[in-house]
PQR file of N, CA, C, O and H, with PARSE charges and radii, in Angstrom:
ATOM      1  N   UNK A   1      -3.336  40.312 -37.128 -0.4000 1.5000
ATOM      2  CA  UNK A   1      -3.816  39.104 -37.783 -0.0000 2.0000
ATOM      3  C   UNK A   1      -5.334  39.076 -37.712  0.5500 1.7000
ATOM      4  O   UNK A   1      -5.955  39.365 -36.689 -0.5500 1.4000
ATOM      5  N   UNK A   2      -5.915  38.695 -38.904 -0.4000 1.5000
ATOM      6  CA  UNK A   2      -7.780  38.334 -38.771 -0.0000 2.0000
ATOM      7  C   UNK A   2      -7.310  36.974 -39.184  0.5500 1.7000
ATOM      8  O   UNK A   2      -6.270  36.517 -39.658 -0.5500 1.4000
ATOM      9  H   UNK A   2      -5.410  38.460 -39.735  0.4000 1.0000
ATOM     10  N   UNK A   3      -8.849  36.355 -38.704 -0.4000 1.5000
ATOM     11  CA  UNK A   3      -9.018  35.074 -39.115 -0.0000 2.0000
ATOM     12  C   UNK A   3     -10.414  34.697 -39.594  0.5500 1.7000
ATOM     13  O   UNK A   3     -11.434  34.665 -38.904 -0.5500 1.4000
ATOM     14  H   UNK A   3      -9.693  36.727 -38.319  0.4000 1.0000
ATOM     15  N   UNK A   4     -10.329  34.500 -40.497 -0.4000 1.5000
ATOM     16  CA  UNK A   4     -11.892  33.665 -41.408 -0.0000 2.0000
ATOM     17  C   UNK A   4     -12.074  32.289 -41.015  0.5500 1.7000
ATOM     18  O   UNK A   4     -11.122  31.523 -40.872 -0.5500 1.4000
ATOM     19  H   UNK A   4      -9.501  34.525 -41.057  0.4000 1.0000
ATOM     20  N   UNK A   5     -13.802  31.818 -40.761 -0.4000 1.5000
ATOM     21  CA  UNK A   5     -13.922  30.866 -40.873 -0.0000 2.0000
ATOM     22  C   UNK A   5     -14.688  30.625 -42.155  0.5500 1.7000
ATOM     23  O   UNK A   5     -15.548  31.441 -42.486 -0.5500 1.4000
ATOM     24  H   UNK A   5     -14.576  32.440 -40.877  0.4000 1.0000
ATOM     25  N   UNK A   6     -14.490  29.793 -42.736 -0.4000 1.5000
ATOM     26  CA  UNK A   6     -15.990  29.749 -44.112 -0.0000 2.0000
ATOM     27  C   UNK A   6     -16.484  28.273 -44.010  0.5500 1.7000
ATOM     28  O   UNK A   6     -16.084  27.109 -43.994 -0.5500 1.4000
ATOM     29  H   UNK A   6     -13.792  29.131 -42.467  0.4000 1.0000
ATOM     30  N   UNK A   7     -17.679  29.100 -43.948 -0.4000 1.5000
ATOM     31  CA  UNK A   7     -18.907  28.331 -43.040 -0.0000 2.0000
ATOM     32  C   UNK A   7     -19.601  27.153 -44.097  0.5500 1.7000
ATOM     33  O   UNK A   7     -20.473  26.388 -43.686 -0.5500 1.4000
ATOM     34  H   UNK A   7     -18.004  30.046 -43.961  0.4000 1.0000
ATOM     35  N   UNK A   8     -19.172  27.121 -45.286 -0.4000 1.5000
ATOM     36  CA  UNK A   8     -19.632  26.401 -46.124 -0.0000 2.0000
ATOM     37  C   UNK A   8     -18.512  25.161 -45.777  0.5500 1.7000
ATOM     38  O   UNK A   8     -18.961  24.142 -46.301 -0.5500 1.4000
ATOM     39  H   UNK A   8     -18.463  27.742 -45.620  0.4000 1.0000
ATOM     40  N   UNK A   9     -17.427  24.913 -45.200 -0.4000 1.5000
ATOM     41  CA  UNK A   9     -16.350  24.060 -44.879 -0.0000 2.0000
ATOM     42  C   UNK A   9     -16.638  23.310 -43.696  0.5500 1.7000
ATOM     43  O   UNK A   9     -16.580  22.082 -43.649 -0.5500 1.4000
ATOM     44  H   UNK A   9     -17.062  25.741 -44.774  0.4000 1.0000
ATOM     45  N   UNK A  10     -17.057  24.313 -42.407 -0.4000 1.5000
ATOM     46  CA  UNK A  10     -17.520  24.039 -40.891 -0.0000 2.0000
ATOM     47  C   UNK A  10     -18.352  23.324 -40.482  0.5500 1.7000
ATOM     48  O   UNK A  10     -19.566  23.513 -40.553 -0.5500 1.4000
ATOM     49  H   UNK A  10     -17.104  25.311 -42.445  0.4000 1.0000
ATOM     50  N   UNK A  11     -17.581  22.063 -39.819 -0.4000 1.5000
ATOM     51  CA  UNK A  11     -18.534  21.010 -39.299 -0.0000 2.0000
ATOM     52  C   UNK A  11     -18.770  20.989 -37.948  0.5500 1.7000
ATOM     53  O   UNK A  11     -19.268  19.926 -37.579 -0.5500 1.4000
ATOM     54  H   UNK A  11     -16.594  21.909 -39.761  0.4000 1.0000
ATOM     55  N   UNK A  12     -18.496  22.172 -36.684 -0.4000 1.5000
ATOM     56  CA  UNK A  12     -18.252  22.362 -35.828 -0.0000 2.0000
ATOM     57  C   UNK A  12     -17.968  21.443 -35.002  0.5500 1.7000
ATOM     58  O   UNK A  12     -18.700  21.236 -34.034 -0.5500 1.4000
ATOM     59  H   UNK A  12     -18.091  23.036 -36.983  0.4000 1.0000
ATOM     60  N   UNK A  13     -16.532  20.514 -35.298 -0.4000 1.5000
ATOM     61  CA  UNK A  13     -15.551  19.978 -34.283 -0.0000 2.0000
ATOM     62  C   UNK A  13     -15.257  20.344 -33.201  0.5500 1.7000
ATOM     63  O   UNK A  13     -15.288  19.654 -32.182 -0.5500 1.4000
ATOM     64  H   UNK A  13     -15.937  20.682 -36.084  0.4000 1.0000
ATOM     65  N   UNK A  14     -14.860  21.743 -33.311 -0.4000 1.5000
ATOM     66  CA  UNK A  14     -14.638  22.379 -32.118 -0.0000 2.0000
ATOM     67  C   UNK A  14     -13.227  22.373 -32.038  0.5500 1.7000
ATOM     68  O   UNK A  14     -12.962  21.862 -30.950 -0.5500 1.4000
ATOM     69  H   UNK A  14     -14.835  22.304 -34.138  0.4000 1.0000
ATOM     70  N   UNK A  15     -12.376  22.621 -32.521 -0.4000 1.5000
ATOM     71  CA  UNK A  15     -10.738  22.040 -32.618 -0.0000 2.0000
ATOM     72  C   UNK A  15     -10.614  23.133 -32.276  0.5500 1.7000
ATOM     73  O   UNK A  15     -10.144  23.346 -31.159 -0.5500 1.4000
ATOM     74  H   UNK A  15     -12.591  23.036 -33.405  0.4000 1.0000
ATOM     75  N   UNK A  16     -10.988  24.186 -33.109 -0.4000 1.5000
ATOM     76  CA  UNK A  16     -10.577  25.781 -33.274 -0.0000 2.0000
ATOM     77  C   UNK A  16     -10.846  26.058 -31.899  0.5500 1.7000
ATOM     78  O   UNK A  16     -10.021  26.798 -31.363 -0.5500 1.4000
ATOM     79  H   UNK A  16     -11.370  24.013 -34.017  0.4000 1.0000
ATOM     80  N   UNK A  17     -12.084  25.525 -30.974 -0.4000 1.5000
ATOM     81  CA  UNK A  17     -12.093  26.528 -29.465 -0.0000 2.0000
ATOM     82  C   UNK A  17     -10.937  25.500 -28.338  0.5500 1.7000
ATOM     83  O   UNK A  17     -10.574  25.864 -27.219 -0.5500 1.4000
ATOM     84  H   UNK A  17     -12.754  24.923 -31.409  0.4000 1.0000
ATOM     85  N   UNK A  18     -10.599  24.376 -28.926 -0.4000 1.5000
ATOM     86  CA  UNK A  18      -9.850  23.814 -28.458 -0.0000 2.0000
ATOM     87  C   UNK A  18      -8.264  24.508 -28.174  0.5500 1.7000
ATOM     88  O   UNK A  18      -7.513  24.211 -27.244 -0.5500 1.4000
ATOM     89  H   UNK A  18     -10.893  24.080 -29.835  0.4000 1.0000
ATOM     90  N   UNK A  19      -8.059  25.322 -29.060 -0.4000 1.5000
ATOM     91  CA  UNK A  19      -7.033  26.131 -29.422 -0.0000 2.0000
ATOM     92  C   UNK A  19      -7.089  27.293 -28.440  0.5500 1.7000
ATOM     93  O   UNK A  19      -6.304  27.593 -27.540 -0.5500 1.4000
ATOM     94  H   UNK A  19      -8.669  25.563 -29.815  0.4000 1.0000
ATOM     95  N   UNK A  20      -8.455  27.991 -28.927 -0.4000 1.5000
ATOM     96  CA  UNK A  20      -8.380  29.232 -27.891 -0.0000 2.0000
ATOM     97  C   UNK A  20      -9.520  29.498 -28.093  0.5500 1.7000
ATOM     98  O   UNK A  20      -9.999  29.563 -29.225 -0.5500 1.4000
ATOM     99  H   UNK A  20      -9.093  27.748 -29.658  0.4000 1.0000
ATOM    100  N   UNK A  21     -10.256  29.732 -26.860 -0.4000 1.5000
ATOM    101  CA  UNK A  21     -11.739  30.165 -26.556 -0.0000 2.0000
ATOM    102  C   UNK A  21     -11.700  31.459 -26.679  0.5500 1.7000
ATOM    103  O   UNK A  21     -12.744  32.039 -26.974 -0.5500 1.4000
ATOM    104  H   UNK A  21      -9.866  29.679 -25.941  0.4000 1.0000
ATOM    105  N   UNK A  22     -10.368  32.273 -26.461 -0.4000 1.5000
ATOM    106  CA  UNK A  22     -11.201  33.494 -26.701 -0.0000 2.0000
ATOM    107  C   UNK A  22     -11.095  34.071 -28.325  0.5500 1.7000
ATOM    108  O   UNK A  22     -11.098  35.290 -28.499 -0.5500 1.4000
ATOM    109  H   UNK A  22      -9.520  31.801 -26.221  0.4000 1.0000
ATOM    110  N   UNK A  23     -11.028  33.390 -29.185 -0.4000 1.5000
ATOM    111  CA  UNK A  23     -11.068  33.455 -30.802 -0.0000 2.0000
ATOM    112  C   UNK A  23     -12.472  33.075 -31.221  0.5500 1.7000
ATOM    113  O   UNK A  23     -13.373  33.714 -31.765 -0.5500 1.4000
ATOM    114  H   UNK A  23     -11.026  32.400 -29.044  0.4000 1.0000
ATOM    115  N   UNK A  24     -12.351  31.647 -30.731 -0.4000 1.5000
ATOM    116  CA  UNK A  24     -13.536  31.043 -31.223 -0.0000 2.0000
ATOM    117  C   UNK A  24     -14.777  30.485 -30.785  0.5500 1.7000
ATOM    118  O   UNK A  24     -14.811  29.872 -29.718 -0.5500 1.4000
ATOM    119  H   UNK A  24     -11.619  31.127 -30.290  0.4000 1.0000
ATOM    120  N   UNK A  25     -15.501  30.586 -31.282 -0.4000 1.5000
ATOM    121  CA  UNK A  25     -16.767  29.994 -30.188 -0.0000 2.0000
ATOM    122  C   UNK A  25     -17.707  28.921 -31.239  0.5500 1.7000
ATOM    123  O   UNK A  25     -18.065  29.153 -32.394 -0.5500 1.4000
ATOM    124  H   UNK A  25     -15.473  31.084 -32.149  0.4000 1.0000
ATOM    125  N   UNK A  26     -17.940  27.782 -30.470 -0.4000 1.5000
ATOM    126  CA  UNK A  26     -19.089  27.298 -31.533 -0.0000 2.0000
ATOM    127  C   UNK A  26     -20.674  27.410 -30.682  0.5500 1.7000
ATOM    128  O   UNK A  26     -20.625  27.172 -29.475 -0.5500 1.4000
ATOM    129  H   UNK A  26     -17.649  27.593 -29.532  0.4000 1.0000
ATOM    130  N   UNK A  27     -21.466  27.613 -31.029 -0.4000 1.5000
ATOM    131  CA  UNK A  27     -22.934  27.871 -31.477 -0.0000 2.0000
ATOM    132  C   UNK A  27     -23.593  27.291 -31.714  0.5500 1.7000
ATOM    133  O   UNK A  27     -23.254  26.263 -32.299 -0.5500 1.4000
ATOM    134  H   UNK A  27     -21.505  27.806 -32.010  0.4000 1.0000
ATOM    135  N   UNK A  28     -24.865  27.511 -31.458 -0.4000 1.5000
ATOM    136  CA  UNK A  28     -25.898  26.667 -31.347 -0.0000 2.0000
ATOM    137  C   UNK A  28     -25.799  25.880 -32.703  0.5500 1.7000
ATOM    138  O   UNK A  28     -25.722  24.667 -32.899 -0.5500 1.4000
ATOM    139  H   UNK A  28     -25.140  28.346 -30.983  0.4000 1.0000
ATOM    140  N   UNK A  29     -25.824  26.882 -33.535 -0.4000 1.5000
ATOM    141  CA  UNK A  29     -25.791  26.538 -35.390 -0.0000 2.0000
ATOM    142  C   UNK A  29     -24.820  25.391 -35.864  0.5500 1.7000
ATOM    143  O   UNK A  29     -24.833  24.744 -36.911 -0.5500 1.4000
ATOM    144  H   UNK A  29     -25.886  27.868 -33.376  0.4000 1.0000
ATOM    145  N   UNK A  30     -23.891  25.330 -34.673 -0.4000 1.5000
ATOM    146  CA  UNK A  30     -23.051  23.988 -34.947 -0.0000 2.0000
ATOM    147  C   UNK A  30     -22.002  24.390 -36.082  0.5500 1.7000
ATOM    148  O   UNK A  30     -21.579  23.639 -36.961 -0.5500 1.4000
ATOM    149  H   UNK A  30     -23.881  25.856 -33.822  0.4000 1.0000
ATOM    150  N   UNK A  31     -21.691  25.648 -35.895 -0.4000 1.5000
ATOM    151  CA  UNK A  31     -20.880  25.750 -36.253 -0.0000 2.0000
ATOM    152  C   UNK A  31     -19.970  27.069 -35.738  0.5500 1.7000
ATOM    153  O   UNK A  31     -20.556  27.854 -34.993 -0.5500 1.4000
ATOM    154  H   UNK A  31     -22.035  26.258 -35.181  0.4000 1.0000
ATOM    155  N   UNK A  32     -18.561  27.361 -36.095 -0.4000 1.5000
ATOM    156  CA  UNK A  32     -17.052  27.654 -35.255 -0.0000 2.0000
ATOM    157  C   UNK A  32     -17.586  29.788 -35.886  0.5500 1.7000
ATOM    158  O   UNK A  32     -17.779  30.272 -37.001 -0.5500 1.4000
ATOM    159  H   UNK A  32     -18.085  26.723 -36.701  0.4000 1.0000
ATOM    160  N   UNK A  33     -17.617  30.332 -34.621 -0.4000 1.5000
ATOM    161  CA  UNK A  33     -18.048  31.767 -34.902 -0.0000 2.0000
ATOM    162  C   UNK A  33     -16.191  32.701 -34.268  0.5500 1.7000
ATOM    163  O   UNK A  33     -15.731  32.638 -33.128 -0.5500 1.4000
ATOM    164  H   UNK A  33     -17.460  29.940 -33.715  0.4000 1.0000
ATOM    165  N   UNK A  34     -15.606  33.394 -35.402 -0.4000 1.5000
ATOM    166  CA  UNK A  34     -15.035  34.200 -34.349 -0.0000 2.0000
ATOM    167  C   UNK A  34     -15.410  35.330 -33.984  0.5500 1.7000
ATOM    168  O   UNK A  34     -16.228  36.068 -34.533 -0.5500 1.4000
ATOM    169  H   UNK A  34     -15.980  33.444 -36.328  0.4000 1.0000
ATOM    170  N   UNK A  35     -14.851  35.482 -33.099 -0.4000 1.5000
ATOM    171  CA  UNK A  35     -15.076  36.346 -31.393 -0.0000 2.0000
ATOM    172  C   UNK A  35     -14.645  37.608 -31.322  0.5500 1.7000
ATOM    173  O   UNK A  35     -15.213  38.486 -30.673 -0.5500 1.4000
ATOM    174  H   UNK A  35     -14.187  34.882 -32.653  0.4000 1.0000
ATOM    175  N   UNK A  36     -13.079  37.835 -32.335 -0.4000 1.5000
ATOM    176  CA  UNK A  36     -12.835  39.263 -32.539 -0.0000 2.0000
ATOM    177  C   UNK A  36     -12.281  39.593 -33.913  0.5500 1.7000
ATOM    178  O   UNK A  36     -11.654  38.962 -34.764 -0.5500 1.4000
ATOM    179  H   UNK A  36     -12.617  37.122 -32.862  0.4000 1.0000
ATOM    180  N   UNK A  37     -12.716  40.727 -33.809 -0.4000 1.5000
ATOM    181  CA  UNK A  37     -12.039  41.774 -35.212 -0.0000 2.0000
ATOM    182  C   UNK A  37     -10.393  41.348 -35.814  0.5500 1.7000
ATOM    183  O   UNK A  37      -9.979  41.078 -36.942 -0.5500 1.4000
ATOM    184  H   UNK A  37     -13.226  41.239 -33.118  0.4000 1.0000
ATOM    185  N   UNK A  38      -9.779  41.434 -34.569 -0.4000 1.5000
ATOM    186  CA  UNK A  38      -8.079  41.019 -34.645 -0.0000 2.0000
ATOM    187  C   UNK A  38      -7.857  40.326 -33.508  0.5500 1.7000
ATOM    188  O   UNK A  38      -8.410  40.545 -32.430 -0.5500 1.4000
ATOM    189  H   UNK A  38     -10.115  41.653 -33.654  0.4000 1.0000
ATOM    190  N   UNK A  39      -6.977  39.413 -33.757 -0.4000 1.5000
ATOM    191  CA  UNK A  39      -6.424  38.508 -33.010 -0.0000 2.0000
ATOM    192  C   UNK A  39      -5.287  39.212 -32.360  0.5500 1.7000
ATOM    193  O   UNK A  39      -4.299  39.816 -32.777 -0.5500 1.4000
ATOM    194  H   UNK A  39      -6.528  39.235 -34.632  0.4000 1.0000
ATOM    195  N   UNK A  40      -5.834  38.886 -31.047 -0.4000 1.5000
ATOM    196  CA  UNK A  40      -4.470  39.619 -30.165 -0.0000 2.0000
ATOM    197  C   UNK A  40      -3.335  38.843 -30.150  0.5500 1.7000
ATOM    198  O   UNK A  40      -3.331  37.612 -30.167 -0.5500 1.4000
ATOM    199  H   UNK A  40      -6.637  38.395 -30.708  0.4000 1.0000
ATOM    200  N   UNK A  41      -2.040  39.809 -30.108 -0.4000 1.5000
ATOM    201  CA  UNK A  41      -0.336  39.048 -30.821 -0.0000 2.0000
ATOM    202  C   UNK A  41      -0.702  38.044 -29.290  0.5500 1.7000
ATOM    203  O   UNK A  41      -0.675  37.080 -30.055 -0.5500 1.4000
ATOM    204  H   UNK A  41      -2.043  40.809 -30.095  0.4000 1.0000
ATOM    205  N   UNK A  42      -0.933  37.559 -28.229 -0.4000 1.5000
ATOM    206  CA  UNK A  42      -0.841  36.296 -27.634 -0.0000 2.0000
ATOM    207  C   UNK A  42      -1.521  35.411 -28.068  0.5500 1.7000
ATOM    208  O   UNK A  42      -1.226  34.216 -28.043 -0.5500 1.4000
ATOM    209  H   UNK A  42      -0.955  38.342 -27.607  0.4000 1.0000
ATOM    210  N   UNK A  43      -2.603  35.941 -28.559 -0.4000 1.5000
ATOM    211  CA  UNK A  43      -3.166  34.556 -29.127 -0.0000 2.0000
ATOM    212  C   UNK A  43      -2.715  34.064 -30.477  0.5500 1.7000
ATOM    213  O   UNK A  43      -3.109  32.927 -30.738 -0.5500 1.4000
ATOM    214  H   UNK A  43      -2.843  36.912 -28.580  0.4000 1.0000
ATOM    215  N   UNK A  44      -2.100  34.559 -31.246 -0.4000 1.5000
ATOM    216  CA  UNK A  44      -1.488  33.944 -32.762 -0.0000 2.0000
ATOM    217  C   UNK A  44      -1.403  33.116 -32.257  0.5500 1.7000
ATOM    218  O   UNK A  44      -2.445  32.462 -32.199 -0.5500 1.4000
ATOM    219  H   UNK A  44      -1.780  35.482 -31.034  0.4000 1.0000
ATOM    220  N   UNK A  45      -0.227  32.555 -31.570 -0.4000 1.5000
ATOM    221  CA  UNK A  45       0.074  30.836 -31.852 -0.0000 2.0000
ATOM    222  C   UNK A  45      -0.999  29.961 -31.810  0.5500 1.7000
ATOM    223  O   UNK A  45      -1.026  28.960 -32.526 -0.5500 1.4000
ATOM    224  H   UNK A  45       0.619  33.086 -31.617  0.4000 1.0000
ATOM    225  N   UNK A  46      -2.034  30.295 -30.908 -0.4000 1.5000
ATOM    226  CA  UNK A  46      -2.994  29.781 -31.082 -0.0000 2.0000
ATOM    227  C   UNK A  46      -3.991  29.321 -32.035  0.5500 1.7000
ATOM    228  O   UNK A  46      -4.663  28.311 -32.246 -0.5500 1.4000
ATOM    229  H   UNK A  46      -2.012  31.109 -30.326  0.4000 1.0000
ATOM    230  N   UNK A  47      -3.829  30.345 -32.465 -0.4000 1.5000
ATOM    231  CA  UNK A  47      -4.780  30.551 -34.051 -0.0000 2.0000
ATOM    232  C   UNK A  47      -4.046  29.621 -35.110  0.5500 1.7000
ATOM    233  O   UNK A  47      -4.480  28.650 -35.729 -0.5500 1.4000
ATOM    234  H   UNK A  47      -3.283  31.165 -32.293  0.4000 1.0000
ATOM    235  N   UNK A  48      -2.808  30.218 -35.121 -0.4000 1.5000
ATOM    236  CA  UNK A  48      -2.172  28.916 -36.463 -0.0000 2.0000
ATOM    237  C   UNK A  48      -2.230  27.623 -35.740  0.5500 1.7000
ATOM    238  O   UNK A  48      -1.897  26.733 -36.524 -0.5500 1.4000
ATOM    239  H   UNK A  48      -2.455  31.007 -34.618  0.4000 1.0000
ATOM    240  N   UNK A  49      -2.467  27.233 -34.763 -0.4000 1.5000
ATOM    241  CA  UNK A  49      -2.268  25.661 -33.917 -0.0000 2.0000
ATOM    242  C   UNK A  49      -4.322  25.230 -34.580  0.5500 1.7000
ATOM    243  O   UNK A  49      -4.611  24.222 -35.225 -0.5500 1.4000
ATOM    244  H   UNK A  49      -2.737  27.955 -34.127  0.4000 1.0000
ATOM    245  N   UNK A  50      -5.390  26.382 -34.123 -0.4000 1.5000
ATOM    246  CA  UNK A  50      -6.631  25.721 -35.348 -0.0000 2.0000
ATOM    247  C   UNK A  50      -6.288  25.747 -36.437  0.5500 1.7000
ATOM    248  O   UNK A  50      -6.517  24.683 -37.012 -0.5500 1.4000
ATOM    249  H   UNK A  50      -5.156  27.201 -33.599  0.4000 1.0000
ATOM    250  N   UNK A  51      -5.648  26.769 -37.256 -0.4000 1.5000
ATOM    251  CA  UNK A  51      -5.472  26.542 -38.779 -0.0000 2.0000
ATOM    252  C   UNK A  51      -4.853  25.255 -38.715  0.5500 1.7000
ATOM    253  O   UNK A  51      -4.962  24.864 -39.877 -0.5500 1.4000
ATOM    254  H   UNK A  51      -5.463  27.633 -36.788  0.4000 1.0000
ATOM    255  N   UNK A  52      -4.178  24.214 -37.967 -0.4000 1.5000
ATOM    256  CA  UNK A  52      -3.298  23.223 -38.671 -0.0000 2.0000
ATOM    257  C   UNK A  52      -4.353  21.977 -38.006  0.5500 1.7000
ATOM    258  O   UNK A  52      -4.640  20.975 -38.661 -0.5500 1.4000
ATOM    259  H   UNK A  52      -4.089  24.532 -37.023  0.4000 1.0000
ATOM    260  N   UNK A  53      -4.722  22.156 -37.000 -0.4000 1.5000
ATOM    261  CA  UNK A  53      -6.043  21.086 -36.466 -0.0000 2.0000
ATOM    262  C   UNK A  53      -7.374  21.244 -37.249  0.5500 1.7000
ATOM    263  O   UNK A  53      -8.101  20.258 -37.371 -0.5500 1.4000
ATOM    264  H   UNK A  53      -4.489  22.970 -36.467  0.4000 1.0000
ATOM    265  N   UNK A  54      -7.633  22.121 -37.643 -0.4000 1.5000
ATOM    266  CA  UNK A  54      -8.720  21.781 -38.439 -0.0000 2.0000
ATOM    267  C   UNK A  54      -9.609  20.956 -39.540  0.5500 1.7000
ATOM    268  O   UNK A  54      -9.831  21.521 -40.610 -0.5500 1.4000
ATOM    269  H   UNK A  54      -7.042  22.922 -37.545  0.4000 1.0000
ATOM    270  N   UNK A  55     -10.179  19.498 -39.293 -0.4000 1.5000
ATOM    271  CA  UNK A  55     -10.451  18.844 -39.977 -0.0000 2.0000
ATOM    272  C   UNK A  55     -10.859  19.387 -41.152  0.5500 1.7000
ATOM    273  O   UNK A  55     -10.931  18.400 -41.885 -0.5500 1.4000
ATOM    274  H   UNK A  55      -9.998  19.039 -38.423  0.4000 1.0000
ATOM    275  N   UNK A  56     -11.168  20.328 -41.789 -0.4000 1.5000
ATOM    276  CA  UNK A  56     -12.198  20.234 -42.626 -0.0000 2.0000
ATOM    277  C   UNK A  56     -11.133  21.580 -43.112  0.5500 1.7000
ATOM    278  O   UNK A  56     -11.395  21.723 -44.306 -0.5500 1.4000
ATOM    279  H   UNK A  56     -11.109  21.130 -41.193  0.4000 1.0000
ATOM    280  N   UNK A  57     -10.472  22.219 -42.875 -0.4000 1.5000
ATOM    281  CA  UNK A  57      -9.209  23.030 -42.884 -0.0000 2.0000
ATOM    282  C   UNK A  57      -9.929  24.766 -43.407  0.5500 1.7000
ATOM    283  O   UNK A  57      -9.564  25.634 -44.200 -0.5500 1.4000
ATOM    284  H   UNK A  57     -10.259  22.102 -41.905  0.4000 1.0000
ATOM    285  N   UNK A  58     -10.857  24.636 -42.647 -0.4000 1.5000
ATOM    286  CA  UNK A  58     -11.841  26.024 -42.891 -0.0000 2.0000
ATOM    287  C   UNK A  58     -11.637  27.092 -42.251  0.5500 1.7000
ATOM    288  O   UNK A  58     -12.581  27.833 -41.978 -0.5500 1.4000
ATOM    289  H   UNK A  58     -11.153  23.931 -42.002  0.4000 1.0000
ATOM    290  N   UNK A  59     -10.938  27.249 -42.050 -0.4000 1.5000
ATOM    291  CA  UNK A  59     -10.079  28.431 -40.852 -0.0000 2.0000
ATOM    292  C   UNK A  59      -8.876  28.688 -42.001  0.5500 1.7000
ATOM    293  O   UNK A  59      -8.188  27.888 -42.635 -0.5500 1.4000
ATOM    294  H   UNK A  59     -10.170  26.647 -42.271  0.4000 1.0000
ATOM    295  N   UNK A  60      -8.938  30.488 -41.986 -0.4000 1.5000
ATOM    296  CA  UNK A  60      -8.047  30.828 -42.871 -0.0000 2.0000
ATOM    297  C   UNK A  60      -7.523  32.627 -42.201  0.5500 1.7000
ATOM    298  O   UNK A  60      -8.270  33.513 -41.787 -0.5500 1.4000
ATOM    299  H   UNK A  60      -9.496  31.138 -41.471  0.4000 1.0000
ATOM    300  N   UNK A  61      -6.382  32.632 -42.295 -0.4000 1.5000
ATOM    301  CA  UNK A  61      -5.885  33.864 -42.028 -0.0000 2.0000
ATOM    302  C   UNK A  61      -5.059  34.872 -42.708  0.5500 1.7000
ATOM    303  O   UNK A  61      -4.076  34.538 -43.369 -0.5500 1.4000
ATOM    304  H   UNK A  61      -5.775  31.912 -42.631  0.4000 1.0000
ATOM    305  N   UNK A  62      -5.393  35.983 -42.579 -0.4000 1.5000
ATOM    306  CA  UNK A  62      -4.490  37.293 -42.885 -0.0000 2.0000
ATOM    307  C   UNK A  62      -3.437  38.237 -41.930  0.5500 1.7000
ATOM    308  O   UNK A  62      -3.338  38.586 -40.753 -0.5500 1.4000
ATOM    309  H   UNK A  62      -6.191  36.255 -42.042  0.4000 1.0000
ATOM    310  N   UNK A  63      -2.818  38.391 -43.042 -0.4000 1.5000
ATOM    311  CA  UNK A  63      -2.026  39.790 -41.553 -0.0000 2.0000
ATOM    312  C   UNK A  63      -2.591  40.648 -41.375  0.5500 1.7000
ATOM    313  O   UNK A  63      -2.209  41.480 -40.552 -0.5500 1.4000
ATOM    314  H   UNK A  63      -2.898  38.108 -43.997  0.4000 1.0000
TER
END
């Protein structure tokens, strides 16, 4: 699994590191950076739990 954030959406809530810190990080820039290339299979659930918290719903994923 990858996961996109698009940064033109990102209001850096922070929901997404709420989910899982080691995906996401927010930044000085105030806004949600991810952390790796592929999402390791423990962290999926995680990842779809920001895709569905995400105010602004800017978090998007592939297989």
């Amino acid at each position: 699994m990858k996961v996109k954030i698009d940064e033109s959406l990102c209001e850096g809530h922070a929901k997404c590191m709420e989910a899982t810190e080691i995906v996401f990080e927010v930044r000085d820039d105030d806004l949600s950076h991810v952390l790796v290339d592929t999402v390791p299979p423990d962290e999926e659930a995680n990842v779809l739990r920001a895709v569905r918290t995400c105010p602004r719903a800017a978090i998007s994923v592939e297989d």
